[in-house]
C-alpha positions as a Markdown table, in Angstrom:
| # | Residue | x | y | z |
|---|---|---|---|---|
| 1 | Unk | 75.4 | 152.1 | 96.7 |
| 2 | Unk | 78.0 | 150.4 | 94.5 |
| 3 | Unk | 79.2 | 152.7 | 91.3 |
| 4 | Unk | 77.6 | 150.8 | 88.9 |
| 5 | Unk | 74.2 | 151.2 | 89.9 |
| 6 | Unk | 74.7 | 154.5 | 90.5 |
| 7 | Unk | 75.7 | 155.0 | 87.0 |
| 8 | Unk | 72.7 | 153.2 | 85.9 |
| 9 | Unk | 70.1 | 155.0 | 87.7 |
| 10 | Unk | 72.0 | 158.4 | 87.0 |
| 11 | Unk | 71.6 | 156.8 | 82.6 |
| 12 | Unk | 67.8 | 156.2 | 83.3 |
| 13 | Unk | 67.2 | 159.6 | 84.7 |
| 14 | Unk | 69.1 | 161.1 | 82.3 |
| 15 | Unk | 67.4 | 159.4 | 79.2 |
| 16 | Unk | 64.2 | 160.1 | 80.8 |
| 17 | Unk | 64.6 | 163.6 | 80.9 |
| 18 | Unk | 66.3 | 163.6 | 77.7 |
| 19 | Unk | 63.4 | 162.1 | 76.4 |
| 20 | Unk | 61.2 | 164.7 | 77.8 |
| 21 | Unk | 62.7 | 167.8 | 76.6 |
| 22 | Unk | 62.6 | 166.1 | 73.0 |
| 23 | Unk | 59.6 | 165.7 | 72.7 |
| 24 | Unk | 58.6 | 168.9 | 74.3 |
| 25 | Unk | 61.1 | 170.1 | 71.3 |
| 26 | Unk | 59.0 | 168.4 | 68.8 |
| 27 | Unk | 55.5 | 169.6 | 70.3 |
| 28 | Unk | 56.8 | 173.4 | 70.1 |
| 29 | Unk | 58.9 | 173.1 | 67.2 |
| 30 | Unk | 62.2 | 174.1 | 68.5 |
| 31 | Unk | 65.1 | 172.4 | 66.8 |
| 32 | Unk | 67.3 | 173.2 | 69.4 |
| 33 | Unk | 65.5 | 171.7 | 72.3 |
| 34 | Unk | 64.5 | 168.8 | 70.3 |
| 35 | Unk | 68.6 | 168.5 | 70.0 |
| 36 | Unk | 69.0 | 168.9 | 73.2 |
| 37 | Unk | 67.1 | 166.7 | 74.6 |
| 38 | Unk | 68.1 | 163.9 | 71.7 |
| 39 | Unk | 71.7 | 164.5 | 73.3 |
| 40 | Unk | 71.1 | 163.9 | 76.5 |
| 41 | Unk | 69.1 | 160.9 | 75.6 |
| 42 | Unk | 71.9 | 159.4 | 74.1 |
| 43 | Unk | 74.3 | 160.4 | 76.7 |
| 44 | Unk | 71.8 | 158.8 | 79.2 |
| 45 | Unk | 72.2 | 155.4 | 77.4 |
| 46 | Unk | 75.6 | 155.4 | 77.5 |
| 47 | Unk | 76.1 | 156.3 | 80.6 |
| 48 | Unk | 73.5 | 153.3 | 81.6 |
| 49 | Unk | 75.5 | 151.3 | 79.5 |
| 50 | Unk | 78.6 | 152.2 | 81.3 |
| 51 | Unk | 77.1 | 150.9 | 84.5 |
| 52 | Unk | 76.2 | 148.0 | 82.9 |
| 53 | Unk | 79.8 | 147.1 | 82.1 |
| 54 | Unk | 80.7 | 148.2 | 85.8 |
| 55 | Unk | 78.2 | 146.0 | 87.4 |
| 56 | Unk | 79.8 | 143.1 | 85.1 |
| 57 | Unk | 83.7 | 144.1 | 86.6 |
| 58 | Unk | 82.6 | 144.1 | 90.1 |
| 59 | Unk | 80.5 | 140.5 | 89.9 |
C-alpha cells in the first residue's frame, strides 16, 4: 500500500472516530470528550489532507 493512501485511510478513521467521541461528548455533556473528540477530528482531516498531497507527489 503506497504511503499516501495509507495516510488517507489512517485521516478517515481518525475523523470518524473523532467524530464519534464528539458527539458522544455532546449527548453526555462532557466538555472534555466533546474536545477531544473535536481534536482528533481535525487531526484526522489533516492527516487525510496530508495523503492527499502525497498521492499528488508520487503521480
Amino acid at each position: 500500500m503506497k504511503r499516501s493512501s495509507t495516510n488517507q485511510a489512517k485521516g478517515k478513521i481518525k475523523e470518524m472516530k473523532g467524530r464519534v467521541k464528539e458527539g458522544a461528548g455532546v449527548m453526555t455533556d462532557n466538555h472534555d470528550m466533546e474536545a477531544e473528540g473535536r481534536g482528533e477530528r481535525i487531526a484526522g482531516k489533516v492527516q487525510k489532507k496530508v495523503g492527499d498531497v502525497q498521492q499528488v507527489f508520487e503521480d
